[in-house]
BALOBA-1460 file (C-alpha; in Angstrom, 3 decimals):
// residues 88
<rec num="1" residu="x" x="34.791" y="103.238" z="21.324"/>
<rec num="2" residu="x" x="35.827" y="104.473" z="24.561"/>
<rec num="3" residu="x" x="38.285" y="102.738" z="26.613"/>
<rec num="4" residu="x" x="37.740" y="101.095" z="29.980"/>
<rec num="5" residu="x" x="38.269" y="103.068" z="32.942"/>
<rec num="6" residu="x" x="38.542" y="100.471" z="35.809"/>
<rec num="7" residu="x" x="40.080" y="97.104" z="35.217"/>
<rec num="8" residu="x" x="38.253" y="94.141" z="36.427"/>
<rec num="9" residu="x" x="40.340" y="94.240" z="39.304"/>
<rec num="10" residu="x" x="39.471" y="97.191" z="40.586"/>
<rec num="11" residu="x" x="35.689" y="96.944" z="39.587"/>
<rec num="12" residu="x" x="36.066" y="93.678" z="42.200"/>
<rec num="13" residu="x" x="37.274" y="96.105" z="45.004"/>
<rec num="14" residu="x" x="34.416" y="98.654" z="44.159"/>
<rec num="15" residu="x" x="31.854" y="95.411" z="44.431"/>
<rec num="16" residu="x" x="33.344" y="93.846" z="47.623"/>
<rec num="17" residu="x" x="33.252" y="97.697" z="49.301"/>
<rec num="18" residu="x" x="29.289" y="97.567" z="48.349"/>
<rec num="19" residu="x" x="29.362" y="93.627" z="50.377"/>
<rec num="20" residu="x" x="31.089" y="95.010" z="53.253"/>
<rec num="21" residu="x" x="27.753" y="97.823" z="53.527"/>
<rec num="22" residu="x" x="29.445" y="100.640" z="52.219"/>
<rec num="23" residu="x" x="25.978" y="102.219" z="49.894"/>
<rec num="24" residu="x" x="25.981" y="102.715" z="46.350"/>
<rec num="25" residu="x" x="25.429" y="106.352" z="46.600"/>
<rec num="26" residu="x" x="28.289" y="106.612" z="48.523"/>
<rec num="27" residu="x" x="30.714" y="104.502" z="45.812"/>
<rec num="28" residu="x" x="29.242" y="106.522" z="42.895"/>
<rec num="29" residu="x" x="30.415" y="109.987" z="44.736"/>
<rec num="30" residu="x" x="33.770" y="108.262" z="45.674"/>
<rec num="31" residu="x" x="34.832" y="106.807" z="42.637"/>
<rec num="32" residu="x" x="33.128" y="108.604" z="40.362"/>
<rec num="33" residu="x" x="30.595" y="106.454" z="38.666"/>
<rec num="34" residu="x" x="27.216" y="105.932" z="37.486"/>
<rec num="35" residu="x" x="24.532" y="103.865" z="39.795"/>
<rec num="36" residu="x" x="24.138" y="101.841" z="36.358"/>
<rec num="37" residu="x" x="27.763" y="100.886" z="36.267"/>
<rec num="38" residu="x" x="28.025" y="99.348" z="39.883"/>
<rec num="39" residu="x" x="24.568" y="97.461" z="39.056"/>
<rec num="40" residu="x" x="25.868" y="96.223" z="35.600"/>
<rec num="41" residu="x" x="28.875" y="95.516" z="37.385"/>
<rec num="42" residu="x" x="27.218" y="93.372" z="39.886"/>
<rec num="43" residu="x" x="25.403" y="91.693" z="37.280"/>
<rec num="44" residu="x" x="28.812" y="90.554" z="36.040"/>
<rec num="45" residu="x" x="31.204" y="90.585" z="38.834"/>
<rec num="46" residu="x" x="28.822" y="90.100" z="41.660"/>
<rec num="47" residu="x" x="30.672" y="87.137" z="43.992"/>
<rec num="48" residu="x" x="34.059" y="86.713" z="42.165"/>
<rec num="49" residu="x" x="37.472" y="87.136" z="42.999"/>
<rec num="50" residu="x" x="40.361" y="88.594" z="41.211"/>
<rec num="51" residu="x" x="41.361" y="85.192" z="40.135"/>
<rec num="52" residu="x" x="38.208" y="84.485" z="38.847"/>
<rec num="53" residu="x" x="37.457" y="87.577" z="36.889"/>
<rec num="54" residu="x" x="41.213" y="86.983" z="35.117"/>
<rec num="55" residu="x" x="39.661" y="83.588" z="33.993"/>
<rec num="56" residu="x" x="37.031" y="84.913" z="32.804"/>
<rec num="57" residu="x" x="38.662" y="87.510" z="30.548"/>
<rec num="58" residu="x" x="40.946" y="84.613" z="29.258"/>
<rec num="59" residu="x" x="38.506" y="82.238" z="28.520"/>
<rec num="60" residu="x" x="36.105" y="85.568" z="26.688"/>
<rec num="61" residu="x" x="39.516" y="85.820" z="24.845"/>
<rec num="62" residu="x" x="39.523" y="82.118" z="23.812"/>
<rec num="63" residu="x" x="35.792" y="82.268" z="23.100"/>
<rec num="64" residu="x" x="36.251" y="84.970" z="20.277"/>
<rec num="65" residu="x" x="39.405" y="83.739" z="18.388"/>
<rec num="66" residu="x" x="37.640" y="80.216" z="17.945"/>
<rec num="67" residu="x" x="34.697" y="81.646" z="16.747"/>
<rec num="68" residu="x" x="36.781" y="83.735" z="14.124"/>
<rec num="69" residu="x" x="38.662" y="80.137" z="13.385"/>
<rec num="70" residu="x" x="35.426" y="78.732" z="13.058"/>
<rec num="71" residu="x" x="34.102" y="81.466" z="11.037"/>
<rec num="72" residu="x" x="37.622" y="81.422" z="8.662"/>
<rec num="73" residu="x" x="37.035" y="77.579" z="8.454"/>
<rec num="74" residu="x" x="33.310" y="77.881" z="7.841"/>
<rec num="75" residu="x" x="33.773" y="80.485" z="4.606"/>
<rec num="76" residu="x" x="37.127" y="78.166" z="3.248"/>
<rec num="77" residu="x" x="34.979" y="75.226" z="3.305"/>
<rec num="78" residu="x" x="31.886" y="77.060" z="1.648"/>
<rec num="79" residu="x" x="34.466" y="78.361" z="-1.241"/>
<rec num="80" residu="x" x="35.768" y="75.039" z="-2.050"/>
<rec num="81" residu="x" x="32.025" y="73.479" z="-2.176"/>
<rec num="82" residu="x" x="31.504" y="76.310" z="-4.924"/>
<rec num="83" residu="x" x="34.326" y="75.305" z="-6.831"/>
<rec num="84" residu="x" x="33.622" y="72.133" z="-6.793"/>
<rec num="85" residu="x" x="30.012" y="71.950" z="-7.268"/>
<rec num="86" residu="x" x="30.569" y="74.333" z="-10.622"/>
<rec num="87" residu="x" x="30.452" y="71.709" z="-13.938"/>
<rec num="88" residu="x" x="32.987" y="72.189" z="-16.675"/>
């Protein structure tokens, strides 16, 4: 998979240009990307800070190592009900 090109940092910058009236065709010639990518980023981004896109990368972070805890946990427990549930 292909890397990202802008951080969420900058993707914040590109957004708040758009809020200050600069238009979308003239961000995609500037900075070189797609009229999909500012909308998707809007979707995302639309209205946060820097601080608050950091947050939100930490706590996406946080989101997928409990769910891989929970899925760990989840298969250890189902392993041991197996074992146990086998009769000699």
């Amino acid at each position: 998979m292909k890397g990202k090109r802008y951080s969420e940092e900058k993707i914040i910058a590109i957004l708040k240009e758009h809020e200050s009236g600069v238009p979308v065709v003239e961000l995609v010639r500037r900075h070189g990307v797609s009229e999909q990518s500012i909308y998707r980023w809007k979707t995302k981004y639309g209205g946060m800070e820097v601080s608050d896109a950091k947050r939100l990368r930490e706590l996406e972070e946080e989101n997928r190592r409990l769910k891989r805890m929970v899925a760990d946990l989840s298969l250890d427990k189902q392993m041991l009900e197996d074992v146990l549930s086998k009769k000699y």
